[in-house]
C-alpha positions in Angstrom: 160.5 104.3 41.7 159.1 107.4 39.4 155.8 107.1 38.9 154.9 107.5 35.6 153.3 111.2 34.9 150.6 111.8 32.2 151.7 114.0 29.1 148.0 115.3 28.8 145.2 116.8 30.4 141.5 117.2 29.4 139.9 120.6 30.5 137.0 122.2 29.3 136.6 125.2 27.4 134.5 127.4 26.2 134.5 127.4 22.3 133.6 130.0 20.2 133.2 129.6 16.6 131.2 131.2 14.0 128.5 128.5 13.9 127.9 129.4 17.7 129.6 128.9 21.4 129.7 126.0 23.4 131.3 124.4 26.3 133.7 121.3 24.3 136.4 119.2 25.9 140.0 119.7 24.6 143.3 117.8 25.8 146.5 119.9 26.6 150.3 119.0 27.3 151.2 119.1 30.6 154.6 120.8 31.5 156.8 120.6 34.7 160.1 121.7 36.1 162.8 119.5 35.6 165.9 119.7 37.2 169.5 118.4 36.7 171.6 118.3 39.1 175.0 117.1 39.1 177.1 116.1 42.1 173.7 116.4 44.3 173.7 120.4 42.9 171.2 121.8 40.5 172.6 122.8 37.6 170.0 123.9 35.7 165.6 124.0 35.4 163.6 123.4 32.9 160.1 123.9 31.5 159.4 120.5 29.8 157.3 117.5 29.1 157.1 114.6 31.5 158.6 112.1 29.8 161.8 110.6 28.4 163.6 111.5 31.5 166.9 109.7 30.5 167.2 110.6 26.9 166.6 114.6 28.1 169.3 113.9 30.8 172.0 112.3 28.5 170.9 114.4 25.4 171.4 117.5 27.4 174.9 116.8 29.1 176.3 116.1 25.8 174.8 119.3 24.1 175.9 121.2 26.5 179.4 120.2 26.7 179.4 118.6 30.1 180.6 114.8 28.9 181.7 114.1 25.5 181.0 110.4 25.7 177.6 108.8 27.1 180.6 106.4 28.7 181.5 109.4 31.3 178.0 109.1 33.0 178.2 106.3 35.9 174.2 106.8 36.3 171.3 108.3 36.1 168.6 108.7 39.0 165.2 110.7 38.0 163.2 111.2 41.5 159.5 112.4 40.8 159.1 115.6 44.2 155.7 116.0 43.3 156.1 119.9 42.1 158.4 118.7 39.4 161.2 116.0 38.8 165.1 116.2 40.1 167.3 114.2 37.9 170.6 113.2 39.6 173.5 113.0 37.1 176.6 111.0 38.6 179.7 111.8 36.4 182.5 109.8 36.3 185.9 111.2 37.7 187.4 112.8 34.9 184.0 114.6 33.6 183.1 114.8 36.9 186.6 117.2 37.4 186.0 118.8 34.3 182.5 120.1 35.1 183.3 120.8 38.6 186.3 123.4 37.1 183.5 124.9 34.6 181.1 125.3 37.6 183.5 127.0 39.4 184.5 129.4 36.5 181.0 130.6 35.4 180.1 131.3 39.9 181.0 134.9 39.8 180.6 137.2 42.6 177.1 138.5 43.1 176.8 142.2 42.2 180.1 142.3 39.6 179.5 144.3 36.4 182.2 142.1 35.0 180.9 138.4 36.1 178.6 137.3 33.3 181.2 138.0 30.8 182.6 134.1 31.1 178.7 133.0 31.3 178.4 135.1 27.8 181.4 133.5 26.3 179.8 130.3 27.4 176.4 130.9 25.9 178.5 132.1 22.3 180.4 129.0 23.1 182.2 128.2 19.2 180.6 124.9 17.4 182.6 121.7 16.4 182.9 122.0 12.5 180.7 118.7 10.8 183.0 118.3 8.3 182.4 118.0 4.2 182.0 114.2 4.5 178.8 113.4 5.1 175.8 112.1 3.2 173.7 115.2 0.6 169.9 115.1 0.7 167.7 115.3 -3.0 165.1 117.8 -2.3 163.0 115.2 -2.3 164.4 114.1 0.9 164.1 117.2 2.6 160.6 117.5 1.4 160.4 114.0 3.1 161.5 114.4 5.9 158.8 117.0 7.2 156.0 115.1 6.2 157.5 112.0 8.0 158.0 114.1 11.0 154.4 115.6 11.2 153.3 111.5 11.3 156.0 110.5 14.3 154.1 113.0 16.8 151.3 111.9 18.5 151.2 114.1 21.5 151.4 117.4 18.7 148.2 115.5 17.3 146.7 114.8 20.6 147.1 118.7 21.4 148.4 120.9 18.8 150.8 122.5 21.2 154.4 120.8 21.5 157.8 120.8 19.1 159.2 117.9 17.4 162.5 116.9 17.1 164.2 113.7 14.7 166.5 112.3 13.0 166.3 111.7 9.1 168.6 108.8 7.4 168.2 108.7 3.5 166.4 105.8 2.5 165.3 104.6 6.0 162.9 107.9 6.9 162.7 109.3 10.3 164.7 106.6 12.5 164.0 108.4 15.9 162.2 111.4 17.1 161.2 112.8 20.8 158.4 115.7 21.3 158.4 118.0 24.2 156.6 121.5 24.7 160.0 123.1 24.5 161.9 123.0 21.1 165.3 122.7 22.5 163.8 119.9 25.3 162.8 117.9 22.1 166.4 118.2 20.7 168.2 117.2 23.8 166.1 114.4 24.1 166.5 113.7 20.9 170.4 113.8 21.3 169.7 111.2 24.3 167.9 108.7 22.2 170.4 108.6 19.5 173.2 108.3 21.7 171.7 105.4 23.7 170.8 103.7 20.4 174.3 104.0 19.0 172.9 106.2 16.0 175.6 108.1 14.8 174.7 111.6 14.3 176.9 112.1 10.6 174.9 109.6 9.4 171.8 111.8 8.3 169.8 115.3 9.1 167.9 116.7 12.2 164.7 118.0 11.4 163.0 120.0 13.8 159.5 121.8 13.9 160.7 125.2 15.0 162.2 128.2 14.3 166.2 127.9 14.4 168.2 129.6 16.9 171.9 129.8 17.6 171.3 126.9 20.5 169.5 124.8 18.1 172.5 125.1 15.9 174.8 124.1 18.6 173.2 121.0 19.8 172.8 119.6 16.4 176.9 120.2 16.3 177.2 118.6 19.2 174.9 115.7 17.6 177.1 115.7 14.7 174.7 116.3 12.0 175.5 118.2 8.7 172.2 119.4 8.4 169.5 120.9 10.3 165.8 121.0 8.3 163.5 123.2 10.0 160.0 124.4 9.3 160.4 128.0 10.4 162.8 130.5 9.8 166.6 131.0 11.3 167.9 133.5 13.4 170.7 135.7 11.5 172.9 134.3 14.5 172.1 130.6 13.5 172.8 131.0 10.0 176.4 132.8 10.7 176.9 129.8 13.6 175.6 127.4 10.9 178.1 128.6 8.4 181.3 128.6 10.4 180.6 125.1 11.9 180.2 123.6 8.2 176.6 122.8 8.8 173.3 123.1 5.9 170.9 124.5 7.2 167.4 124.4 5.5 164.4 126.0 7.1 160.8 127.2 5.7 160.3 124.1 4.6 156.7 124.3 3.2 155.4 121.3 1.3 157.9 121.7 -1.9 159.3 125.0 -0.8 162.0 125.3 1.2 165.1 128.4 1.3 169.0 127.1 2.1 170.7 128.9 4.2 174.2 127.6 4.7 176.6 125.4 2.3 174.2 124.6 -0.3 176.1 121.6 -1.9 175.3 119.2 0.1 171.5 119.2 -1.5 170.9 118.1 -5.1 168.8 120.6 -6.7 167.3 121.1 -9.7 167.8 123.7 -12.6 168.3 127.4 -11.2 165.4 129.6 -11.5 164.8 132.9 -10.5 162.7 133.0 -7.3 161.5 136.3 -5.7 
């Protein structure tokens, strides 16, 4: 059984501050390496909180691509090595084919000036277009939605020095959210947890506490969210990504404030001004 890892750590400091220096006590996230591994191989290693194993594991095989149902997993083992946790994904037969065949595409010869070519076309790998019919946010609720975010993470509180990740539903408020010291981590686990809860992802916003990046785009595709709300700014890459797949995406959220990037009619505005 996986013994159960501590998200913190207390260390002592040195603090200096303009009333003076002292030695003070502060609590910091831990991180370790987590790895997937499907079929008994390692797929891929990651930097990221200890915790919410099977809701990163899930989350991530379905941003990624590698199952398009939760249904195609048969289970789920997380075994804690000590230097860092190995999570062994069993695929069912069909997904299990299909990721063995992509495997097996992206393995290119060591040395080839030509290899990472199919590895680039996966990292640029086209989005799944939301569609127009989903819900629109009132600025109100986009507003909302990062203030209810900053109050659903206690480990950021505990530390100052992890990402948040949830999931917005007008009228209900933040319905699920996941933290983890790396932004896409908290997504993918995020991903997990709405897909083990049966939350369907067209059904309201993801809201996350970073920047947005072309990957952060993808996964909230993959999701199936019409909206991404972030606190800082997009990549020019996520904004062109956002706009072919359909998606709003909102970012710089500060208090009232807030810029739309990408198909702006799904938010209910107020009277145009001009804004410098």
């Amino acid at each position: 059984m996986t013994r159960k890892r501590q998200a913190t750590t207390q260390i002592s400091r040195l603090a200096h501050r303009a009333s003076g220096t002292a030695t003070a006590n502060r609590m910091v996230p831990e991180e370790t390496p987590v790895a997937f591994s499907f079929a008994g191989t390692t797929h891929a290693v990651m930097m990221a909180s200890p915790a919410d194993f099977e809701d990163f594991a899930l989350g991530f095989s379905l941003t990624e691509g590698i199952i398009a149902l939760p249904s195609e997993i048969e289970a789920i083992e997380v075994e804690d090595h000590g230097a860092g946790i190995d999570i062994q994904i069993r695929l069912k037969d069909q997904a299990n084919t299909r990721f063995e065949a992509r495997r097996r595409r992206l393995a290119g010869p060591v040395g080839c000036g030509l290899c990472g070519i199919e590895s680039i076309e996966e990292a640029m790998r086209s989005v799944d277009k939301v569609g127009a019919s989903k819900p629109t946010l009132e600025a109100n609720d986009i507003t909302r939605s990062v203030k209810l975010l900053s109050k659903a993470q206690p480990l950021h509180s505990e530390t100052g020095a992890v990402h948040a990740a949830g999931f917005y539903i007008p009228g209900k408020g933040i319905v699920m959210a996941r933290e983890d010291v790396g932004r896409h981590n908290a997504l993918d686990k995020l991903a997990g947890a709405l897909a083990k809860a049966g939350i369907d992802g067209a059904s309201g916003a993801v809201v996350v506490t970073s920047r947005v990046s072309v990957e952060m785009v993808q996964k909230t595709a993959a999701i199936g969210s019409a909206f991404i709300i972030a606190v800082s700014a997009p990549t020019a890459l996520a904004i062109r990504t956002a706009d072919e797949a359909g998606m709003t995406l909102v970012a710089l959220v500060r208090g009232d404030d807030f810029d739309v990037f990408t198909h702006p009619k799904r938010v209910v505005l107020g009277v145009a001004q001009h804004v410098a």
